[in-house]
C-alpha positions as CSV (number, residue, x, y, z in Angstrom):
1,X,-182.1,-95.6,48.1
2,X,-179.1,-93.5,47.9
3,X,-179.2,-90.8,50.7
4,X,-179.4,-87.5,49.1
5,X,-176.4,-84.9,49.5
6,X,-177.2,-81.6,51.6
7,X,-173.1,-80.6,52.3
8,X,-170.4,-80.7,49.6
9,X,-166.6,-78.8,49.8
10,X,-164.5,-77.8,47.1
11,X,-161.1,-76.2,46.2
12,X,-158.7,-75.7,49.1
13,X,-158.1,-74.0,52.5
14,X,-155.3,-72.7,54.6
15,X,-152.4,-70.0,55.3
16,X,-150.0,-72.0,52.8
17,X,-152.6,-71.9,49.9
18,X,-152.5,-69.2,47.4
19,X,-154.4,-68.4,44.1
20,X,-157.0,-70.7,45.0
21,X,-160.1,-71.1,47.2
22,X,-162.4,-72.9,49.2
23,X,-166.0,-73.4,48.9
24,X,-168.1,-75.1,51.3
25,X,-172.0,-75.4,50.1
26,X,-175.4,-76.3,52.3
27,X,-178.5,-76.5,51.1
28,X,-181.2,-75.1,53.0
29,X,-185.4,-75.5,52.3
30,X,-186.1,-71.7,52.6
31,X,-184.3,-68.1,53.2
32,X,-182.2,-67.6,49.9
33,X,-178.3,-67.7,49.6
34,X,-176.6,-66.7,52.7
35,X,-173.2,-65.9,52.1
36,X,-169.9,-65.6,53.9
37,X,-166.7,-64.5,52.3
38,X,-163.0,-64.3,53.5
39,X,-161.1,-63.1,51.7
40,X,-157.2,-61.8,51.5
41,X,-158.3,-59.2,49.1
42,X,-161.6,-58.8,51.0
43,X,-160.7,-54.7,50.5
44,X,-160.2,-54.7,46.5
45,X,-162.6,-57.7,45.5
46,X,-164.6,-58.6,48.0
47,X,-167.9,-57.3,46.0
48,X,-166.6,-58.7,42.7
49,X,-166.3,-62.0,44.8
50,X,-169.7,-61.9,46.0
51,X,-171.1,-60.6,42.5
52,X,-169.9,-63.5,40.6
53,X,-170.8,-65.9,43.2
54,X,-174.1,-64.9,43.5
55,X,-174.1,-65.1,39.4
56,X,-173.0,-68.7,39.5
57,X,-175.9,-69.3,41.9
58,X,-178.2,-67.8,40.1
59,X,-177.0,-69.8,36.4
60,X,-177.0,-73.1,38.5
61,X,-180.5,-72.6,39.7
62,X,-179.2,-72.6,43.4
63,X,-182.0,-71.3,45.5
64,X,-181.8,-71.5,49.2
65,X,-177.4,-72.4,50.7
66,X,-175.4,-71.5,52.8
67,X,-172.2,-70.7,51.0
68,X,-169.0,-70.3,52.9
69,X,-166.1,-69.0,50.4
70,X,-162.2,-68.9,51.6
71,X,-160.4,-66.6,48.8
72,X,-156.7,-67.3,48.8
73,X,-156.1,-64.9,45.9
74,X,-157.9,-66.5,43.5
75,X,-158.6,-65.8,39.5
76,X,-162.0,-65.5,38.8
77,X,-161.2,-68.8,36.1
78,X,-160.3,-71.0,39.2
79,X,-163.4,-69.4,41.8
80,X,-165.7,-70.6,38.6
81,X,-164.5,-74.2,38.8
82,X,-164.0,-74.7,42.5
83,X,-167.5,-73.1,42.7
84,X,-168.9,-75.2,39.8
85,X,-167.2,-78.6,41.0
86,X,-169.2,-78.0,44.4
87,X,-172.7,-77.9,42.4
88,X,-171.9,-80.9,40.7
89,X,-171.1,-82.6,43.7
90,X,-174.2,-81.8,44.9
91,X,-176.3,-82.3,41.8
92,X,-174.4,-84.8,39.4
93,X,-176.9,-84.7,36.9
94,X,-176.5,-80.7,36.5
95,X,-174.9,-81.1,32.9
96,X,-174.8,-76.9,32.9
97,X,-170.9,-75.5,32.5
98,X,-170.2,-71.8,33.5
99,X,-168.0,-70.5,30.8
100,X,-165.9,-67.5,31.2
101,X,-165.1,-65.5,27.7
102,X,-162.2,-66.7,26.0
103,X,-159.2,-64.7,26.5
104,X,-158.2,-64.0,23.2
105,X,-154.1,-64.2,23.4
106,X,-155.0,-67.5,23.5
107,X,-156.4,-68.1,20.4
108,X,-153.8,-69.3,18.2
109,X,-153.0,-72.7,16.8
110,X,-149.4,-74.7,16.4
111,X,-148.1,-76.8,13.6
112,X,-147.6,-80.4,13.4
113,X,-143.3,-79.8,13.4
114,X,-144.0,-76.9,15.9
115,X,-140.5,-76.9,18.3
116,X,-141.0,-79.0,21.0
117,X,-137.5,-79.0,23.0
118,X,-139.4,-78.3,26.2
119,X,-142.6,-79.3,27.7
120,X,-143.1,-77.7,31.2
121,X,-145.7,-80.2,33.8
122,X,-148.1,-78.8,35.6
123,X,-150.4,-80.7,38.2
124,X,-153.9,-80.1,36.7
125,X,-155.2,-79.5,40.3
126,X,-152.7,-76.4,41.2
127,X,-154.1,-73.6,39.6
128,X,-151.4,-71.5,41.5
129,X,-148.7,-72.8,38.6
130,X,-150.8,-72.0,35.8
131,X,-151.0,-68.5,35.8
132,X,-147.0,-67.4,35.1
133,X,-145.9,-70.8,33.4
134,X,-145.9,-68.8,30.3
135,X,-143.7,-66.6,31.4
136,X,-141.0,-69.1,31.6
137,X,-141.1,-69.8,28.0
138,X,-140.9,-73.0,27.6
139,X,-142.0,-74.5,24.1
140,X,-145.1,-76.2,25.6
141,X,-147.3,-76.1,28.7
142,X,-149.0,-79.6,29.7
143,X,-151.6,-79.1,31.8
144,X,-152.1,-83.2,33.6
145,X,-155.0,-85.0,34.5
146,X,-153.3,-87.6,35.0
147,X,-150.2,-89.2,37.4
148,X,-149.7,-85.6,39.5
149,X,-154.0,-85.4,39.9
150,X,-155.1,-87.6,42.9
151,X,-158.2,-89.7,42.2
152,X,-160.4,-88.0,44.5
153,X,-159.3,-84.5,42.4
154,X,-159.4,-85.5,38.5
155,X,-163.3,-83.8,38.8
156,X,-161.9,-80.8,40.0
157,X,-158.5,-81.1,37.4
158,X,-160.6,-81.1,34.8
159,X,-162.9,-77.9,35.5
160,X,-159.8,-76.6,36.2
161,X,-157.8,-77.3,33.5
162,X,-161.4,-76.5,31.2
163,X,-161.2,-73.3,32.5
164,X,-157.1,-72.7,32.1
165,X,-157.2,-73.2,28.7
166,X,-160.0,-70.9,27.9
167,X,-158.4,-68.2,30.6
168,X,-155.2,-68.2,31.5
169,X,-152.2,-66.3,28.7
170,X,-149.4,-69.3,28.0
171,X,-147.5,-66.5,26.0
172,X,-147.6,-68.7,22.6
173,X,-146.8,-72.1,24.2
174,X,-148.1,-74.9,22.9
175,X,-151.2,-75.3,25.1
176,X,-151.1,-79.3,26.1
177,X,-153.4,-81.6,27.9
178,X,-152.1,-85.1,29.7
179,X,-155.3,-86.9,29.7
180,X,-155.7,-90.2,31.8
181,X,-155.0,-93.2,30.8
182,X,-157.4,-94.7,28.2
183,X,-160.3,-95.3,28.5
184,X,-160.5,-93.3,30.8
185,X,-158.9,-90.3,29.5
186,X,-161.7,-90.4,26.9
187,X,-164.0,-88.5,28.8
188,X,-161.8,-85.8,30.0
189,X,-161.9,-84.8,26.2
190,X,-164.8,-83.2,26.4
191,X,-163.3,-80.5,29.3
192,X,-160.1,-79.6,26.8
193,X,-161.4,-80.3,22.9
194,X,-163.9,-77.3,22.5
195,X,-161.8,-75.1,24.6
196,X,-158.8,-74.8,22.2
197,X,-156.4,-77.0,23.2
198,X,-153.1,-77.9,21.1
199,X,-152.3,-80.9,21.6
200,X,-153.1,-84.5,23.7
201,X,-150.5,-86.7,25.8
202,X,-151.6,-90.1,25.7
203,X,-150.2,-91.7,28.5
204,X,-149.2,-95.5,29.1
205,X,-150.1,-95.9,25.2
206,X,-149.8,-99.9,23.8
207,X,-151.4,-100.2,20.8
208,X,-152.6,-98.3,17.3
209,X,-155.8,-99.0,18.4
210,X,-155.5,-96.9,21.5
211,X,-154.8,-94.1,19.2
212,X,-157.5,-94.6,16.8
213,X,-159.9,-94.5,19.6
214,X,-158.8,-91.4,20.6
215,X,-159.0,-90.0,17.4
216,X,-162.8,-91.1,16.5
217,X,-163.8,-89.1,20.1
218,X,-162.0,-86.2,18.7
219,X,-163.2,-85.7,15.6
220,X,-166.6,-86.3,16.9
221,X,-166.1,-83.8,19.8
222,X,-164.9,-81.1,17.4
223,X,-167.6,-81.5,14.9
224,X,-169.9,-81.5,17.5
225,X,-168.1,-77.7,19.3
226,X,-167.1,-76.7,15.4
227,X,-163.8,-76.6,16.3
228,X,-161.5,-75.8,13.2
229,X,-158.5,-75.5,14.8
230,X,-155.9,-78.8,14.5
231,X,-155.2,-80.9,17.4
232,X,-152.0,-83.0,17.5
233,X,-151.4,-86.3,19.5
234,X,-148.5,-87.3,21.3
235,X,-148.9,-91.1,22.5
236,X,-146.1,-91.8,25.9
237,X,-144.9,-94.8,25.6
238,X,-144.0,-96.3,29.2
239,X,-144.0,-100.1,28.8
240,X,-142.0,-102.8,27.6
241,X,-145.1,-103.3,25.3
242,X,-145.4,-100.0,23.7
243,X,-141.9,-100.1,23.5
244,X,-142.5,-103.1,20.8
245,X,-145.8,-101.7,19.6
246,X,-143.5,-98.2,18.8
247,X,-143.8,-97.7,15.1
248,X,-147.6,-99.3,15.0
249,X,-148.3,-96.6,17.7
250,X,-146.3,-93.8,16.1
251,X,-148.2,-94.3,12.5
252,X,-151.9,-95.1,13.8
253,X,-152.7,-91.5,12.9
254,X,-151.9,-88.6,10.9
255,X,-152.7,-86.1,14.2
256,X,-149.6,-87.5,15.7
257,X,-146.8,-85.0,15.9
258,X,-144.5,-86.8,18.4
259,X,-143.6,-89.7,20.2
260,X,-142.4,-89.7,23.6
261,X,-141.1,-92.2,26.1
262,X,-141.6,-92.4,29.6
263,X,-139.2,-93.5,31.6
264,X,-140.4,-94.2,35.3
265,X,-142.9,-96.4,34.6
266,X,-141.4,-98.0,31.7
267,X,-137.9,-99.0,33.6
268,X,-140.2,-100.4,36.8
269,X,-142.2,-102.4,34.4
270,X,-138.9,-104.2,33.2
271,X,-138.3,-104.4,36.8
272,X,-135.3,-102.4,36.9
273,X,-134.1,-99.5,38.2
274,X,-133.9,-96.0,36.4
275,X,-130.3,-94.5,36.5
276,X,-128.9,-91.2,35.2
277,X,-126.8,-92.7,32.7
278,X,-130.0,-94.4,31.5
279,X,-128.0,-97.8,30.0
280,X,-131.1,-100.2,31.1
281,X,-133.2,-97.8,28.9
282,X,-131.2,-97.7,26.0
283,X,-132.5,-100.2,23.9
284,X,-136.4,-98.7,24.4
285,X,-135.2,-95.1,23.9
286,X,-133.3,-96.2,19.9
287,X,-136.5,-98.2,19.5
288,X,-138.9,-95.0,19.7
289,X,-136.6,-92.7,18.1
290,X,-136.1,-94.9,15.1
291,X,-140.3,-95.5,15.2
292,X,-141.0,-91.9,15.6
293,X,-138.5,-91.0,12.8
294,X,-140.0,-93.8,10.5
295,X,-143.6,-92.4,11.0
296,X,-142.1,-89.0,9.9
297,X,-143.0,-87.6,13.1
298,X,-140.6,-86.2,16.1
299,X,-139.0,-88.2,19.2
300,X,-139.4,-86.5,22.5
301,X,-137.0,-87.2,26.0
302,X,-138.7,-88.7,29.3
303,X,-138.3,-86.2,32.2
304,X,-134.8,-85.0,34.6
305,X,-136.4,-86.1,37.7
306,X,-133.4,-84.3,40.0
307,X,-134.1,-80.4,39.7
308,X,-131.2,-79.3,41.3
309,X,-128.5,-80.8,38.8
310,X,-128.3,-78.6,36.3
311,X,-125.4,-80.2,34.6
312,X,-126.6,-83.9,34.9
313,X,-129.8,-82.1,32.9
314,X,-127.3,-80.6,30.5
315,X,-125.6,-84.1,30.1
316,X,-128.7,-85.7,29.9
317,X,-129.7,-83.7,27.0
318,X,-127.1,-83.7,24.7
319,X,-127.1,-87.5,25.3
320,X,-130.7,-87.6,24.0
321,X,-129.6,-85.4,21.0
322,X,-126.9,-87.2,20.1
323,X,-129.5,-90.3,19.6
324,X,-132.0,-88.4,17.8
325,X,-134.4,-87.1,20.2
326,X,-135.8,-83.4,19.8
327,X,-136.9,-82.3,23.2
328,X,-137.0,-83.5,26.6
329,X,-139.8,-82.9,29.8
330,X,-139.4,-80.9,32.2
331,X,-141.1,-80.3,36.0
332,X,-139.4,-77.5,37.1
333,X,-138.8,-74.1,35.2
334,X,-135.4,-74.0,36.1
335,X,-134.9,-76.6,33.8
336,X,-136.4,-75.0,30.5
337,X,-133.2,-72.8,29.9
338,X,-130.8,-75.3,30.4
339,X,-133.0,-77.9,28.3
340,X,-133.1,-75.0,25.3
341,X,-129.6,-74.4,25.5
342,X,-128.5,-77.8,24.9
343,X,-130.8,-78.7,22.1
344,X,-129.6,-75.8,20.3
345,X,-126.7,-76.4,17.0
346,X,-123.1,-75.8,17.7
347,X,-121.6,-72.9,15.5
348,X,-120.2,-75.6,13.7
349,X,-123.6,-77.5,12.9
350,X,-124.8,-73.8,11.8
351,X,-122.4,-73.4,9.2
352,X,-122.6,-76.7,7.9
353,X,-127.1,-76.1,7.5
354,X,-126.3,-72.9,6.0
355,X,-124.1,-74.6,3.2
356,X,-126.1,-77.3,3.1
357,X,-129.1,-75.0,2.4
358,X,-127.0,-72.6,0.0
359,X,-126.2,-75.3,-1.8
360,X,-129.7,-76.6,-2.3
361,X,-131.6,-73.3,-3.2
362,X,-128.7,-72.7,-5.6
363,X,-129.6,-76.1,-6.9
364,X,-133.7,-74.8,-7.8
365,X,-132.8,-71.8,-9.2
366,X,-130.4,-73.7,-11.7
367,X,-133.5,-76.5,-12.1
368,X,-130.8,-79.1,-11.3
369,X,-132.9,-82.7,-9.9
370,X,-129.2,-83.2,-8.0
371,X,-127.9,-81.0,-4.9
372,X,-124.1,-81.5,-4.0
373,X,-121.5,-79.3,-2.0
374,X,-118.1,-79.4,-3.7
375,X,-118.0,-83.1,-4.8
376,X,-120.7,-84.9,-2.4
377,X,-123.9,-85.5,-3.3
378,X,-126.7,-84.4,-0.7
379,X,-129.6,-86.6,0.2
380,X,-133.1,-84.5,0.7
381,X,-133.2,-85.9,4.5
382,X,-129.9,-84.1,4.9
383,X,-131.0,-81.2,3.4
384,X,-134.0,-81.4,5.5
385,X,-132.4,-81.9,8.8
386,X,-130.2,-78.4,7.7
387,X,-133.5,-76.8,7.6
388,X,-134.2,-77.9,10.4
389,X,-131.2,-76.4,12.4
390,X,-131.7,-73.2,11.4
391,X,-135.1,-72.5,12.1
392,X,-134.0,-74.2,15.5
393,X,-131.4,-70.7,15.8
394,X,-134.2,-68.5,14.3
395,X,-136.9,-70.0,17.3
396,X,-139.0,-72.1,14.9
């Protein structure tokens, strides 16, 4: 018989942490909840602190503990999951989730061609990033589960990560979840699909089947939470596998909005090396771009890994615009302007669209089945990709 749990800790503890907290929970058989509380903000929110933990107590049917709380600064959103990742811990069969209120800047959806030039990572288990990622702006905010999240932290990523998304104000970016790699990621769905998320990155992706699997959990998930909202898929690919599998992967559903690549694992699964100038990933980065552009859907960069180039980033990215690609990762905020400021048109590829698209609204109004500009004909993908441009200089 499995010896039953009295002690459980949670969250995290010392003078280098910050928004964040520490819980440390023992049951007792009599004499209620004792509690101690240190906090840095003991003065201002010590009373809120010990009103909402004895809340939690109270909603978990927690009796008679000791509870220790260390307060670093932390949002009520990330005191609810450190504080709820300790009951469950000590009671895994406590299915009960303590919900704070949605916050309701956050309650807006994105399109399946929403701008994606930048995607900003942050580690699902360091709430102390989530709070002014927004601020930023980068075009999306991926909140992982999976390569930066330990294996002893993906329960507490995911509380966390629950709770981000229903709390925290991304300032209109696209709200994005890395899940783990399936099947594994399949049950951190039910932590991000009732609690508006945008969009899913599927890591390590290989097959259409990977995809579709996905997709039956969450349909079933938001039927289940009557979740109306749209939730797009962006499978990684990050082997020389997927890299084959691209266009199978790219068209297994109509939730995909983007294909991305992934170039650490991908390069030591060729059993290379990876290299700025990125020639032993050339052949795997045409491959997606053409498969993503096939399926109708967009082709998205790997990640700069050196932060403090700013111009090999710069290089970097009008390389992977010149192929085709239409954003790139990023793990540092420093990157995001540079990253926006190379995907954007030259003057010259402005005033080229704005013919282009002159030329083709003149062409409605007239009825004409034909666009040209002065004696070339114009294809509707060019036309398209003129669109495109400028709602790139009007920010989507």
């Amino acid at each position: 018989m499995a010896k039953k749990i009295n002690k459980v800790i949670s969250g995290k503890r010392g003078d280098s942490v910050r928004s964040d907290c520490y819980f440390e929970i023992e049951l007792k058989s009599s004499g209620g909840i004792k509690l101690d509380i240190k906090s840095k903000v003991q003065s201002m929110y010590g009373e809120s602190i010990k009103e909402m933990i004895l809340d939690m107590s109270k909603f978990f049917g927690l009796k008679d503990a000791k509870i220790l709380c260390e307060d670093s600064g932390a949002l009520p959103f990330v005191m609810a999951a450190r504080f709820e990742l300790a009951i469950k811990r000590l009671f895994p069969d406590n299915k009960k989730e303590y919900l704070l209120p949605f916050n309701k800047k956050n309650l807006y959806s994105t399109k399946k061609d929403q701008l994606r030039r930048s995607r900003l990572y942050l580690p699902g288990n360091e709430p102390k990033f989530f709070v002014n990622a927004g601020l930023h702006s980068p075009d999306g905010i991926i909140l992982d589960l999976e390569d930066s999240v330990a294996p002893t932290e993906k329960d507490a990523a995911q509380l966390l990560v629950r709770n981000a998304l229903r709390s925290v104000d991304f300032y209109n970016a696209e709200r994005m979840v890395r899940i783990n790699q399936l099947p594994k990621g399949l049950d951190d769905l039910k932590y991000i699909i009732p609690h508006n998320v945008n969009l899913i990155l599927v890591p390590k992706c290989e097959s259409a089947e990977q995809i579709q699997q996905l997709e039956k959990e969450v349909e079933k998930l938001k039927k289940q939470h009557k979740v109306q909202n749209p939730i797009y898929f962006m499978p990684i690919i990050e082997s020389a596998l997927g890299v084959i599998k691209a266009f199978e992967i790219a068209s297994a559903s109509t939730n995909n909005c983007a294909l991305a690549i992934g170039l650490e694992d991908y390069t030591a699964d060729i059993g290379t090396q990876r290299t700025n100038e990125g020639r032993e990933s050339i052949f795997a980065r045409q491959m997606l771009i053409n498969a993503a552009k096939a399926a109708g859907i967009q082709a998205i960069d790997t990640v700069f890994s050196d932060v403090s180039d700013m111009e090999a980033l710069r290089q970097s990215v009008l390389e992977a615009k010149s192929l085709g690609f239409e954003g790139k990762g990023c793990i540092h905020p420093r990157q995001i302007q540079v990253v926006h400021e190379a995907f954007a048109p030259t003057s010259e590829e402005i005033e080229k669209a704005k013919k282009i698209v002159d030329a083709f609204n003149e062409a409605e109004k007239k009825g004409l089945g034909v666009v040209s500009l002065g004696s070339k004909m114009i294809d509707p993908p060019v036309v398209k990709r003129a669109q495109r441009i400028l709602s790139l200089i009007k920010g989507n």
